[in-house]
MARBA-3410 file (N, C-alpha, C, O; in Angstrom, 1 decimal):
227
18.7,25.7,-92.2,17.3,25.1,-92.2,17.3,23.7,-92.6,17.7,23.3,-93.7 ~ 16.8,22.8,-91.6,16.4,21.5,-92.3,15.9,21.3,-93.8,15.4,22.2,-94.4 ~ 16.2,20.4,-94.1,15.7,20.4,-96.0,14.2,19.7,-95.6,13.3,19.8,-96.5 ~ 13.9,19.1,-94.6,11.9,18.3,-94.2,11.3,20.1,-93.9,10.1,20.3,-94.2 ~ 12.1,21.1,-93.5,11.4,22.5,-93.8,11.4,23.1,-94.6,10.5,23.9,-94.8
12.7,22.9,-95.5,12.4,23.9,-96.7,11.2,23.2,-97.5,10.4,23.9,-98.2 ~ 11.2,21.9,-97.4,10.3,21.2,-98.5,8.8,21.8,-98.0,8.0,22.4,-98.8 ~ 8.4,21.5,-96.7,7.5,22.4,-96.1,7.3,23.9,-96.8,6.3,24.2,-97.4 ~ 8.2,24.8,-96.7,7.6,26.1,-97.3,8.0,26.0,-98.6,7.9,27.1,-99.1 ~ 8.4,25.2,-99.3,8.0,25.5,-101.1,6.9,24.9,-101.4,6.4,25.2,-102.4
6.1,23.8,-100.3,4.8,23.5,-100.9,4.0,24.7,-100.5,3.0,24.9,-101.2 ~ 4.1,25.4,-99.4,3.0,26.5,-99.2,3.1,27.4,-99.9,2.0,28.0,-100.1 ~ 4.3,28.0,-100.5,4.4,29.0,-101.2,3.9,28.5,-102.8,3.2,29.3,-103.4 ~ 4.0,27.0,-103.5,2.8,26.6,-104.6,1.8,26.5,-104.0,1.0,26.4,-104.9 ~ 1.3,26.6,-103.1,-0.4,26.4,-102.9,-0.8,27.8,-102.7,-2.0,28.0,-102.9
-0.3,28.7,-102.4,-0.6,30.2,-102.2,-1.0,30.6,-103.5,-2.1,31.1,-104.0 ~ 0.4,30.3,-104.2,0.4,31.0,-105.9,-1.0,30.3,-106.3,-2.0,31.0,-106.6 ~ -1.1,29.2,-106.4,-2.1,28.6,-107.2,-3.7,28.9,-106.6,-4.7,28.6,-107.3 ~ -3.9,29.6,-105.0,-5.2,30.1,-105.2,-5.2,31.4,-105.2,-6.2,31.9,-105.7 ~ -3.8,32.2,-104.8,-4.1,33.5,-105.1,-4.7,34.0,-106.5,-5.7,34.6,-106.5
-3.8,33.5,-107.7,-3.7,33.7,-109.3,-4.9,33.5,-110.0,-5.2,34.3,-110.9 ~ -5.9,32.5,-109.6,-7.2,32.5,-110.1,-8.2,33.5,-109.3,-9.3,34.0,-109.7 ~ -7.7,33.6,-108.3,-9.2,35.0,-107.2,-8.4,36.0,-107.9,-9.4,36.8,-108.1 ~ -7.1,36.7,-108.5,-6.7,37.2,-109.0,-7.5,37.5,-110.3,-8.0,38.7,-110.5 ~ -7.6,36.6,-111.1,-7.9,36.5,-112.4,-9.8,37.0,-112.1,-10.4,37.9,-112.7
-10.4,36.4,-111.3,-11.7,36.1,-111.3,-11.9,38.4,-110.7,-12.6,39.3,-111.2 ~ -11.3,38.3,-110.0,-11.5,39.7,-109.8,-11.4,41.0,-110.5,-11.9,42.1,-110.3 ~ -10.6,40.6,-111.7,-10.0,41.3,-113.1,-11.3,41.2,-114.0,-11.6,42.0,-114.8 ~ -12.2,39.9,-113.7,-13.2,39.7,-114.7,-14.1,40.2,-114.2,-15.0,40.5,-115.0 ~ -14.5,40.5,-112.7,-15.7,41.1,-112.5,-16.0,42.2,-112.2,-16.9,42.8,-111.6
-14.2,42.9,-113.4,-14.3,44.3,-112.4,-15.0,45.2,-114.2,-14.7,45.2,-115.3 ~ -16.1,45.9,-113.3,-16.6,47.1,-114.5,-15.8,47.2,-116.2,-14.5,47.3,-116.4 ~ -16.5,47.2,-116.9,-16.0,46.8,-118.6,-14.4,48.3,-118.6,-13.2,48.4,-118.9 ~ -15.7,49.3,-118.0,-15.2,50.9,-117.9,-13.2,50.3,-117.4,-12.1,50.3,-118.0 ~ -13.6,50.0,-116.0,-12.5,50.5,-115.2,-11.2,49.4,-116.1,-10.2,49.9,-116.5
-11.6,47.6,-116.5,-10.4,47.4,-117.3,-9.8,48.3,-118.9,-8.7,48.3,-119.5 ~ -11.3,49.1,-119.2,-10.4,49.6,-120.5,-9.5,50.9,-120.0,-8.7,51.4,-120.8 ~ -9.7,51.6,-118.5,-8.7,52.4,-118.0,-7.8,51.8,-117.8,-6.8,52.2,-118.5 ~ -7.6,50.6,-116.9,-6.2,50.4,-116.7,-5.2,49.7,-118.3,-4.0,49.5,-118.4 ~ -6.0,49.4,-119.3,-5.9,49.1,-120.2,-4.8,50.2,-121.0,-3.6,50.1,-121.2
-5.6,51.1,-121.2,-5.1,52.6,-121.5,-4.5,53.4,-120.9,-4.2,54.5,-121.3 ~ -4.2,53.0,-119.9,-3.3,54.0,-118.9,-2.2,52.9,-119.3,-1.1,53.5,-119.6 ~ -2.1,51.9,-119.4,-0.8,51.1,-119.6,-0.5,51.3,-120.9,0.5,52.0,-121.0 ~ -1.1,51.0,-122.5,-0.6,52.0,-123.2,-0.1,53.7,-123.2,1.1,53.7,-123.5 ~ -0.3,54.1,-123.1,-0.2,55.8,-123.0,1.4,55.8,-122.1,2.3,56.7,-122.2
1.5,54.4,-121.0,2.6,55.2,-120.6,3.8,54.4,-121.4,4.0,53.3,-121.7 ~ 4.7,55.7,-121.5,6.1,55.2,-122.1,6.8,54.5,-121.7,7.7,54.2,-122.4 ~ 6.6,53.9,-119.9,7.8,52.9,-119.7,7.2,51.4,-119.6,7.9,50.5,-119.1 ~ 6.2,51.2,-120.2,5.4,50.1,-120.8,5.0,49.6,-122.0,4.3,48.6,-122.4 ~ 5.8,50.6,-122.7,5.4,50.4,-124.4,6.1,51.2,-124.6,6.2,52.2,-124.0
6.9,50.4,-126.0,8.3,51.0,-126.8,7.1,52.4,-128.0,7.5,53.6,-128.3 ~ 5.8,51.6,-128.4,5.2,52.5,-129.6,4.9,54.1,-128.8,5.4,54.4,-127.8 ~ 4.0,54.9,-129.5,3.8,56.3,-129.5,2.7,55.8,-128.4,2.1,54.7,-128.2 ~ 2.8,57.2,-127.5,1.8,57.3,-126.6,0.2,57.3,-127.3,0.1,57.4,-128.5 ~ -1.1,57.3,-126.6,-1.9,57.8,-127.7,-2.3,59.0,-126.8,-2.2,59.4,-125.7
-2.8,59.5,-127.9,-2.9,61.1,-127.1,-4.6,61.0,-126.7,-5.3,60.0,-127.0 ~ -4.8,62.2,-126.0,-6.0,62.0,-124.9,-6.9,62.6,-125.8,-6.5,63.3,-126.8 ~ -8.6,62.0,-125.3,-9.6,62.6,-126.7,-9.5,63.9,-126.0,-9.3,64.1,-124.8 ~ -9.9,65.2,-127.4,-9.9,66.1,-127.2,-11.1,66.3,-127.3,-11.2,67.5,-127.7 ~ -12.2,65.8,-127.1,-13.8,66.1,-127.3,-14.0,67.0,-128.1,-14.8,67.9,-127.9
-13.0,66.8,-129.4,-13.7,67.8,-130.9,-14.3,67.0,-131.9,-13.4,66.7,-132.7 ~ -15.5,66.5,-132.1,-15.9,66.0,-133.0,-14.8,65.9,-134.3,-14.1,66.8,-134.6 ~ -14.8,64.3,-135.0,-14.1,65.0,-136.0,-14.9,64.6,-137.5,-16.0,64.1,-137.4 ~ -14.6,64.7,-138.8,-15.4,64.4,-139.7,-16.6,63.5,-139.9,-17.7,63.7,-140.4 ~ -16.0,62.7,-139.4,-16.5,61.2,-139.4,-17.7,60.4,-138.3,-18.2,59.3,-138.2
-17.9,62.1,-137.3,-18.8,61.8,-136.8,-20.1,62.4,-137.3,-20.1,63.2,-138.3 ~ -21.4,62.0,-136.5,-22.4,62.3,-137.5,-22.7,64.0,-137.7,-22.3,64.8,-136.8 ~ -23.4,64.5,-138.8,-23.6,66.3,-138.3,-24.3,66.3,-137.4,-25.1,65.4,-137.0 ~ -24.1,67.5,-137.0,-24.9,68.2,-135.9,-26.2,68.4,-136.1,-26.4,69.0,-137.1 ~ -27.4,68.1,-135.4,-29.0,68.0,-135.9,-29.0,69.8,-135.8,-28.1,70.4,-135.2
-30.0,70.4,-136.5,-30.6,71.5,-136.5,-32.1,72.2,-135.9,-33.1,71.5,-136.0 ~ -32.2,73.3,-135.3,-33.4,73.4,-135.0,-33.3,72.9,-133.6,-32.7,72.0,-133.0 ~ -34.4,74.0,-132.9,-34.8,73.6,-132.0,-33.7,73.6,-130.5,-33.9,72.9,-129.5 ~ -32.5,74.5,-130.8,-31.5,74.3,-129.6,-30.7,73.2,-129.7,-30.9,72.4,-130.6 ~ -29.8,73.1,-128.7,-28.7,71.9,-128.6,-27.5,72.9,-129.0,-27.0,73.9,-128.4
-27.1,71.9,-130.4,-25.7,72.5,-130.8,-25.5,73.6,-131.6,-25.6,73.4,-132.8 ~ -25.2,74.5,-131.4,-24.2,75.7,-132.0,-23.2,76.3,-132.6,-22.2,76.0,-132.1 ~ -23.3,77.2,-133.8,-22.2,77.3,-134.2,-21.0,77.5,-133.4,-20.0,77.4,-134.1 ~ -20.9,77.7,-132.3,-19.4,77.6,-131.4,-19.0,76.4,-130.9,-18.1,76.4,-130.1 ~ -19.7,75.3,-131.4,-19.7,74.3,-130.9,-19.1,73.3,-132.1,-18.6,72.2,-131.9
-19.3,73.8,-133.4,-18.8,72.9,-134.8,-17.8,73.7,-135.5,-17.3,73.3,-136.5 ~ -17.4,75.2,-134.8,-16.6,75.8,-136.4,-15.4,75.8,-135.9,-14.8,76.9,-135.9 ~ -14.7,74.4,-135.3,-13.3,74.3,-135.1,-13.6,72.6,-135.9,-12.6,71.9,-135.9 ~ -14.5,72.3,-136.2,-14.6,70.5,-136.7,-14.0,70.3,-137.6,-13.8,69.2,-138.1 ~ -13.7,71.1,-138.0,-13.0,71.0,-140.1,-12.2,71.4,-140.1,-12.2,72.6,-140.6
-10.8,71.0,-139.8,-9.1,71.1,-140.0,-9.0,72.1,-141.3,-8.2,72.9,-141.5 ~ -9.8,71.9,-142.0,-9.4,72.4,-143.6,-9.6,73.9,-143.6,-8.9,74.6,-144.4 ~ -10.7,74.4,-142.5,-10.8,76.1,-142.4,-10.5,76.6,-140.6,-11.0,77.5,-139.9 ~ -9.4,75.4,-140.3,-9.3,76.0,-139.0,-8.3,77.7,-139.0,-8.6,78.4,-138.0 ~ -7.5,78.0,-139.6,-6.8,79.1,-139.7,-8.3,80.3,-139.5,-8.1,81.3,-138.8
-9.5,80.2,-140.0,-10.1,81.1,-140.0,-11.4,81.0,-138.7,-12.0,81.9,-138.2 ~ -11.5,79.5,-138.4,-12.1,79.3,-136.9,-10.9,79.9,-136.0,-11.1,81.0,-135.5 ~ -10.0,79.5,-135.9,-8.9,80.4,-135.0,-8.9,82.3,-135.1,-8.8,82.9,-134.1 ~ -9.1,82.9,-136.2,-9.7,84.4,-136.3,-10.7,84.6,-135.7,-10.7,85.7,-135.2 ~ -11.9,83.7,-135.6,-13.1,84.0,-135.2,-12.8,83.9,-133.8,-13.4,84.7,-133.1
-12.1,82.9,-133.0,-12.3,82.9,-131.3,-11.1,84.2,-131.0,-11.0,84.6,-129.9 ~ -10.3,84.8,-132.3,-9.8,85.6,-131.2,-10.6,87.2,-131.1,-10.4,88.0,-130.3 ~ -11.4,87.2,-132.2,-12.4,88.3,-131.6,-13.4,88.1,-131.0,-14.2,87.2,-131.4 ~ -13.7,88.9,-129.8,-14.6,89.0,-128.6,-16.2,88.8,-129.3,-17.0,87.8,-129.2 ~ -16.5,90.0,-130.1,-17.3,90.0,-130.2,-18.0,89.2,-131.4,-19.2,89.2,-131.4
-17.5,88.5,-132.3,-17.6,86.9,-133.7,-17.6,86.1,-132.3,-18.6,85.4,-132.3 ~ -17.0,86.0,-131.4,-16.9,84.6,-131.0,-18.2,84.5,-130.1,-19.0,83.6,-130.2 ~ -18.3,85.6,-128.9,-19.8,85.4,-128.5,-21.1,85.7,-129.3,-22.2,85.5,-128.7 ~ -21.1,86.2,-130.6,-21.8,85.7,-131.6,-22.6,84.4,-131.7,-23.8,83.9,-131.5 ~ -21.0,84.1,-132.2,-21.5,82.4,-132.7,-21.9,81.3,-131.8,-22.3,80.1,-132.0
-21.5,82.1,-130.2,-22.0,81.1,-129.2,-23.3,81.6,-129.1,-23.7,80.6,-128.4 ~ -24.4,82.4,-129.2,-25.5,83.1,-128.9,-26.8,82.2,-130.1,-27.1,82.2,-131.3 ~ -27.3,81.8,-129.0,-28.6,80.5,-129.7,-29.8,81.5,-130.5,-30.6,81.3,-131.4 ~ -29.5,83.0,-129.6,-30.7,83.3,-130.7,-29.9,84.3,-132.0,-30.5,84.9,-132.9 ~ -29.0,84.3,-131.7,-28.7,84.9,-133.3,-27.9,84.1,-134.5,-26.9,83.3,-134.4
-28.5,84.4,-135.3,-28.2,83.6,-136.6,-27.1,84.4,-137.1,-26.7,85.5,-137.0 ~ -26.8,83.0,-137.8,-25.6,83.7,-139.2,-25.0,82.4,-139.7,-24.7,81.5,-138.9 ~ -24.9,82.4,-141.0,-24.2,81.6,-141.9,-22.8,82.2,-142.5,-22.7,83.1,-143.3 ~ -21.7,81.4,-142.0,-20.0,81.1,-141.6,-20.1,81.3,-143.4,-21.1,80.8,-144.0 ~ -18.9,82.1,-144.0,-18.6,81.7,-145.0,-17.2,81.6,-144.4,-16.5,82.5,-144.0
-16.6,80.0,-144.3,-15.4,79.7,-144.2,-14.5,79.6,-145.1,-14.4,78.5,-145.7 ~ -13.4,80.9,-145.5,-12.0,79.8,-146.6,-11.2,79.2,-146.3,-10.5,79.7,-145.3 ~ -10.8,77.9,-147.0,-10.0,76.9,-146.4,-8.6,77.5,-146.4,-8.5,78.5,-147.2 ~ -7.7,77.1,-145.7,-7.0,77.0,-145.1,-5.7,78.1,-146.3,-5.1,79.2,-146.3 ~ -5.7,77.0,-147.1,-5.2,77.0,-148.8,-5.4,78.2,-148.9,-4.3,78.8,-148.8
-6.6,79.1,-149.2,-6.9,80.5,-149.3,-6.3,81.4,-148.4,-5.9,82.5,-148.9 ~ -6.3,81.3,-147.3,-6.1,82.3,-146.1,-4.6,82.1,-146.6,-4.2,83.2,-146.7 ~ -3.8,81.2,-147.0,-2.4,81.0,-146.4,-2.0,81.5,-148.3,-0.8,81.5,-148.5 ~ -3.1,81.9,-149.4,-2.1,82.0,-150.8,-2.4,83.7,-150.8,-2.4,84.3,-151.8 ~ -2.7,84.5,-149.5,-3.3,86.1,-149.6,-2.1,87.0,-150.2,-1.6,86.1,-150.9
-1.6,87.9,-150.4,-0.6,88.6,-150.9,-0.2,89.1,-149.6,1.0,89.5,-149.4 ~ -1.3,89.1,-148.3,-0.8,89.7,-147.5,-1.4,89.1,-146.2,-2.4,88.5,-146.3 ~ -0.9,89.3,-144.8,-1.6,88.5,-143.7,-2.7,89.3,-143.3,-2.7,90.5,-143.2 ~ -4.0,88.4,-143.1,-5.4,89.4,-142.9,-5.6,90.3,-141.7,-6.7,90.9,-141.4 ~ -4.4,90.4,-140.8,-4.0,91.9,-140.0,-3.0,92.7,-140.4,-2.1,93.3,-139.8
-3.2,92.6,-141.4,-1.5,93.2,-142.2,-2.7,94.2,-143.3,-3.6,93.8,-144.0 ~ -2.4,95.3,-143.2,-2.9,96.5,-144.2,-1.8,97.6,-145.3,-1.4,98.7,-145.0 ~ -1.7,97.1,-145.9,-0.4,98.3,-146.9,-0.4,99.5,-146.8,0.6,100.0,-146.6 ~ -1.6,100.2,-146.7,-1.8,102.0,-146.0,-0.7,102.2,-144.2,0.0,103.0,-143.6 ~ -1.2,101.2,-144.1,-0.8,100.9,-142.5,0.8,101.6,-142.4,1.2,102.7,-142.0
1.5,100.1,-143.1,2.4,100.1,-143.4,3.2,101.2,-144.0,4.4,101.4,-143.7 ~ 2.4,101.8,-145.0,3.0,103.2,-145.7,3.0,104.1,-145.0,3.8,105.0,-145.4 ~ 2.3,104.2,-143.9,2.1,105.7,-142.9,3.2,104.7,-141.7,4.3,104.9,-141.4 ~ 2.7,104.0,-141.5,3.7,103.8,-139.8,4.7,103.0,-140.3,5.5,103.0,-139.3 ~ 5.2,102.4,-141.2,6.5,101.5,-141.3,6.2,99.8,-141.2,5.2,99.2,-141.1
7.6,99.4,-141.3,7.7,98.2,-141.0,7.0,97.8,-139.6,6.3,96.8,-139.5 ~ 7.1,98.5,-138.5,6.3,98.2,-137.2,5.2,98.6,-137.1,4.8,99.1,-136.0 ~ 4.5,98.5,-138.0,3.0,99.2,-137.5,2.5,97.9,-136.7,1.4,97.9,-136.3 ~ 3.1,97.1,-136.6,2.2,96.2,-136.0,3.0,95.7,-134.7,2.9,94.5,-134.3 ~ 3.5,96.4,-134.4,4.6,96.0,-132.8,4.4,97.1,-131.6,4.7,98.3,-131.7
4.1,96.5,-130.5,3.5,97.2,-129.4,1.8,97.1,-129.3,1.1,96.4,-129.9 ~ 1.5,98.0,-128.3,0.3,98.2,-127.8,-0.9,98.6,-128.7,-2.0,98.2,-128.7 ~ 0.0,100.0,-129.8,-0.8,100.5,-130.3,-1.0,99.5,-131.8,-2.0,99.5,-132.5 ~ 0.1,98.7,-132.1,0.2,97.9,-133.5,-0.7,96.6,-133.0,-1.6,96.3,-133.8 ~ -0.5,96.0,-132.0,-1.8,94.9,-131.7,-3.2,95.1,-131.9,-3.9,94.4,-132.5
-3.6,96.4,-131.2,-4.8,97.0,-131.3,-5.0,97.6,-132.9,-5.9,98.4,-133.1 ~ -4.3,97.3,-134.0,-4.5,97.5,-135.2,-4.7,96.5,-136.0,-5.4,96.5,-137.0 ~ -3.9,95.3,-135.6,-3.6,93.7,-135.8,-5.5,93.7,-135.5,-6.5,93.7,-136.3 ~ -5.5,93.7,-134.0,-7.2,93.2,-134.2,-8.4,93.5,-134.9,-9.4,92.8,-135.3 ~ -8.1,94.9,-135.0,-9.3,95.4,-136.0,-9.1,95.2,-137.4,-10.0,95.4,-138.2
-8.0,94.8,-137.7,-8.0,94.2,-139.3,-8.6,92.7,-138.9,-9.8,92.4,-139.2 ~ -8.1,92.3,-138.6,-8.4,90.6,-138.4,-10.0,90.8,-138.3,-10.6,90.2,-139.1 ~ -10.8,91.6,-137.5,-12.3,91.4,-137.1,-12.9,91.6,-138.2,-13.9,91.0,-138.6 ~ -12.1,93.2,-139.5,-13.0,93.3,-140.4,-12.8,92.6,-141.5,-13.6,92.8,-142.4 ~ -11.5,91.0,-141.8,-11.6,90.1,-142.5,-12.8,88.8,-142.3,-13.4,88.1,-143.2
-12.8,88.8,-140.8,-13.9,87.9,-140.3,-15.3,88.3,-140.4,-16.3,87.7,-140.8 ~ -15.2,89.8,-139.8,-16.8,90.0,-140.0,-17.4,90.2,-142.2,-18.5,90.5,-142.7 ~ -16.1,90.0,-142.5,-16.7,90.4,-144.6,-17.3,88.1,-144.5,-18.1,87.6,-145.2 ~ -16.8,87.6,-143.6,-17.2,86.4,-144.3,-18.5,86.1,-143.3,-18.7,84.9,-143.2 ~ -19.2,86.7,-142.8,-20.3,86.5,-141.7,-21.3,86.8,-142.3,-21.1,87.7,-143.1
-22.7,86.2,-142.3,-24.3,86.7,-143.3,-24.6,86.9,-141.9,-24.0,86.1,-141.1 ~ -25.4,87.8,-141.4,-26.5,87.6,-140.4,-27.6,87.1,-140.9,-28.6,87.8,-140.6 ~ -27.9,85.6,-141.8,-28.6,84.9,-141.6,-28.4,83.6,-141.4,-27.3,83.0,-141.6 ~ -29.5,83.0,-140.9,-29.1,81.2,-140.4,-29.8,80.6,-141.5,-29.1,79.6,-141.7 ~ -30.8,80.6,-142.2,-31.0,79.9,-143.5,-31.3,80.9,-144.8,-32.3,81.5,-145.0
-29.7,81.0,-145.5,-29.5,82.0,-146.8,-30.0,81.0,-148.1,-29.6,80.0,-148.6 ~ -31.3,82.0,-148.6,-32.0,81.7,-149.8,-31.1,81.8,-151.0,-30.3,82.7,-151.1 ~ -31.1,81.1,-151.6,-30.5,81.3,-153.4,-31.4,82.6,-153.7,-32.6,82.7,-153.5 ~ -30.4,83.7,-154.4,-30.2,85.0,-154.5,-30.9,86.0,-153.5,-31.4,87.2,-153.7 ~ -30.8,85.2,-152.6,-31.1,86.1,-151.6,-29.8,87.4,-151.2,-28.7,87.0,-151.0
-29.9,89.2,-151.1,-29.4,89.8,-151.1,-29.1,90.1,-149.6,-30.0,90.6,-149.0 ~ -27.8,89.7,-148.9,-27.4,90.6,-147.7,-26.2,90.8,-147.3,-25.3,90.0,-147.1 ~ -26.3,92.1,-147.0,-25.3,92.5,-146.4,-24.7,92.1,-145.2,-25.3,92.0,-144.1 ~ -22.8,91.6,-145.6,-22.1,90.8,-144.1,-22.1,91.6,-143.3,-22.7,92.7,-143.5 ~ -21.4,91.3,-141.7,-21.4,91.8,-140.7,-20.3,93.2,-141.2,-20.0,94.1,-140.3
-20.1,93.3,-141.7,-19.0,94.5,-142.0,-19.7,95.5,-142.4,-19.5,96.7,-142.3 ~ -21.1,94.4,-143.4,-21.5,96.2,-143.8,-20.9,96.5,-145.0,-21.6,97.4,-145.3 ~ -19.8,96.4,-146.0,-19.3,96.6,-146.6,-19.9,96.6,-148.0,-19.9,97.7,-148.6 ~ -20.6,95.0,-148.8,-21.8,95.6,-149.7,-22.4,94.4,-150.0,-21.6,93.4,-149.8 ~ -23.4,94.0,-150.5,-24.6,93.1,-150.7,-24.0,91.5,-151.4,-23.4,91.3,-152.5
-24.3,90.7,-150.6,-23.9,89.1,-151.2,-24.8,88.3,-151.4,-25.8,88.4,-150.6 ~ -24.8,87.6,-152.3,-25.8,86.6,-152.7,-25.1,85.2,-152.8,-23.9,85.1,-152.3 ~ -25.6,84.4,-153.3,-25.6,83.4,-153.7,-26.2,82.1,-155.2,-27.3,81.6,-155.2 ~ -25.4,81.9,-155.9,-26.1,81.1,-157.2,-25.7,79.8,-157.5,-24.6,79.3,-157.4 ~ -27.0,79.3,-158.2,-26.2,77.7,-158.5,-25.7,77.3,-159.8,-26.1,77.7,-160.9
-24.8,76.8,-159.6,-24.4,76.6,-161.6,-25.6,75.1,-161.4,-26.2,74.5,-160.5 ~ -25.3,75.1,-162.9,-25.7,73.7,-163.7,-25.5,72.5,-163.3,-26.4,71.6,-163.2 ~ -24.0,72.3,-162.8,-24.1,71.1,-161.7,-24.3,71.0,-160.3,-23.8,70.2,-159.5 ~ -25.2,71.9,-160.1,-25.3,72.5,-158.3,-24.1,72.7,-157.4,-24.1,72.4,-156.2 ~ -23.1,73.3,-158.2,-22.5,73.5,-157.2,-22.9,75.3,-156.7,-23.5,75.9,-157.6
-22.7,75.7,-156.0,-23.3,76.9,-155.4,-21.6,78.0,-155.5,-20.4,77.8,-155.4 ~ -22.3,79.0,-155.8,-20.8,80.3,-155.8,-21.7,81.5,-154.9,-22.9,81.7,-154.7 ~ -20.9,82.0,-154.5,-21.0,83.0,-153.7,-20.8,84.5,-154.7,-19.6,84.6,-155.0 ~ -21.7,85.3,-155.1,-21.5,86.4,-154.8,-21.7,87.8,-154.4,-22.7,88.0,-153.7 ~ -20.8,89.0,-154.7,-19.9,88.9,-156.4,-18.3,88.0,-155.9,-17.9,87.3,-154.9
-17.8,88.3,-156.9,-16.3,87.0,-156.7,-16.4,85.5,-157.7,-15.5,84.9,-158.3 ~ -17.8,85.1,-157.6,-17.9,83.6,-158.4,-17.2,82.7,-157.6,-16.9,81.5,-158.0 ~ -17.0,83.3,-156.0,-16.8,81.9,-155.2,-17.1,80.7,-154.7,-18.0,80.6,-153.9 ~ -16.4,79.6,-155.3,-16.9,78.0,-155.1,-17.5,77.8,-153.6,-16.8,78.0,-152.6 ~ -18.7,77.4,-153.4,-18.5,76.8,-152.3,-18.4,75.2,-152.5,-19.1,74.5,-153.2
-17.3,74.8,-151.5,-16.8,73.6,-151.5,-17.9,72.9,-150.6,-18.2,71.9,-151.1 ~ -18.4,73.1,-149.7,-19.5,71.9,-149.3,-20.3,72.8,-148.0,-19.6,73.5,-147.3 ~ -21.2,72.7,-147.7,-21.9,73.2,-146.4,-21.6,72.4,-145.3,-22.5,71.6,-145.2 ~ -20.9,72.3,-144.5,-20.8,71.6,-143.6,-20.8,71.2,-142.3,-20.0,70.5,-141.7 ~ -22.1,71.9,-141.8,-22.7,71.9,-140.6,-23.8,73.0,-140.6,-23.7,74.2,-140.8
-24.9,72.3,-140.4,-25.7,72.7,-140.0,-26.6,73.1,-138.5,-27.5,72.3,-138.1 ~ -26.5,73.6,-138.1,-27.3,74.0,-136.8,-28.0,74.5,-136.4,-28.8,74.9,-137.2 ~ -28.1,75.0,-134.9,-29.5,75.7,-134.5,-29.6,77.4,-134.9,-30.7,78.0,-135.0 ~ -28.4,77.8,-135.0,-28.4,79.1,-135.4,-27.3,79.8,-136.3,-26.6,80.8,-136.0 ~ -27.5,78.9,-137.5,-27.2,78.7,-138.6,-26.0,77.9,-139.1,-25.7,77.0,-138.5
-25.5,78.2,-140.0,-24.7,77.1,-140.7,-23.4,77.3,-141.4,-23.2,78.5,-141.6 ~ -22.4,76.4,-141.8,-20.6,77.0,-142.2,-20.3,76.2,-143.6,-20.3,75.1,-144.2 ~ -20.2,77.3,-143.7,-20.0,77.4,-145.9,-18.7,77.0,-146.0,-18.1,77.9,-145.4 ~ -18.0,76.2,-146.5,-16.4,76.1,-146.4,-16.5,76.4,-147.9,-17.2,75.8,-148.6 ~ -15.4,77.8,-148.4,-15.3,78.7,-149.6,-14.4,78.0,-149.9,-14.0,77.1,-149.2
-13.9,78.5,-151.2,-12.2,77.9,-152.2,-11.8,79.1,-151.9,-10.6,79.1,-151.8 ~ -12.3,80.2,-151.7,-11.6,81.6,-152.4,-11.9,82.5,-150.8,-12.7,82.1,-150.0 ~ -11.0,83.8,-150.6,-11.3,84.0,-149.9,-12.1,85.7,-150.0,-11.6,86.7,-150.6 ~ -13.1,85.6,-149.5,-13.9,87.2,-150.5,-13.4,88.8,-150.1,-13.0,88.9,-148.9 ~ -13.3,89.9,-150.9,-12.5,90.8,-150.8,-13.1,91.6,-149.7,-14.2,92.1,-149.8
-12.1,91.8,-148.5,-12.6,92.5,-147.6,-11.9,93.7,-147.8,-11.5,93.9,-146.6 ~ -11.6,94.4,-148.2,-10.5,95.4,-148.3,-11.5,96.3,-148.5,-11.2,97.5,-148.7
END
């Protein structure tokens, strides 16, 4: 190629660059706030564009830090907040695996106030809350393996869950009622510095924390005797 043509196409190939790069840039700026914070995030997230940790995708679970849930009147429900609090998720995980606690707590017209124990509690038990010692003494080490030991696993797990359940949605100080178990009459009292115990047991509650349309979740210290 003559060098009077190469000089010819290195000026067209700078004049290309220099108007493509700004309609470039100008099209990046007029494009929707939304769609650059996608391509934004899609270039984070992927690993062969970034040496750091991926970020992981929102899981649309509220987390502390967002505001509570308003009360009254419909909207949000307890099936909707009693996985928000890491600290008693071991016992929100009991409650979605029974059928009948879990469509419960999704049902707007029935009430009940959650007595939740943290985590701490569930995990310092002498024994796992589908784990029964009678069980064990009549059927052995496997009472809990197979068809018929699952189906025993669940019914212990429902009557630990159903001892921390009130069927009411706003529980009066010494108000008397019996949990979903049925088992025998609980109240509630305030000490001197308002903190609130649950009984019988003298269990702390650590904070109420969530309130809603058909009723509300007690996060306990202790966990109360279902046996």
């Amino acid at each position: 190629m003559r060098p009077a043509l190469i000089s010819v196409v290195a000026l067209s190939a700078v004049v290309s660059c220099q108007l493509v790069v700004p309609l470039l840039q100008q099209r990046a700026e007029a494009a929707p706030p939304s769609q650059r914070t996608l391509n934004h995030n899609q270039k984070i997230m992927d690993p062969n564009n970034s040496p750091g940790p991926a970020l992981p995708p929102d899981s649309g679970v509220p987390s502390r830090t967002d505001p509570p849930p308003h009360s009254g009147g419909g909207g949000v429900i307890l099936s909707d907040v009693i996985g928000r609090d890491r600290s008693v998720n071991l016992f929100a995980g009991f409650i979605r695996d029974i059928e009948s606690t879990s469509v419960r707590l999704d049902d707007p017209s029935k009430n009940t106030t959650v007595l939740a124990p943290l985590n701490s509690a569930v995990e310092g038990l002498p024994r796992k809350p589908w784990e029964d010692p009678r069980e064990y003494g009549a059927l052995g080490p496997n009472a809990y393996e197979g068809g018929d030991g699952h189906e025993r696993a669940q019914k212990n797990i429902q009557q630990f869950v159903e001892a921390h359940l009130i069927p009411v949605g706003i529980w009066s100080k010494g108000q008397k009622v019996k949990t979903l178990l049925g088992d025998r009459e609980v109240w509630w009292e305030e000490r001197e510095d308002g903190t609130r115990v649950v009984q019988p047991g003298d269990i702390e509650v650590v904070e109420v924390s969530s309130s809603v349309a058909n009723g509300e979740v007690w996060i306990l210290k202790k966990v109360r005797n279902y046996a």
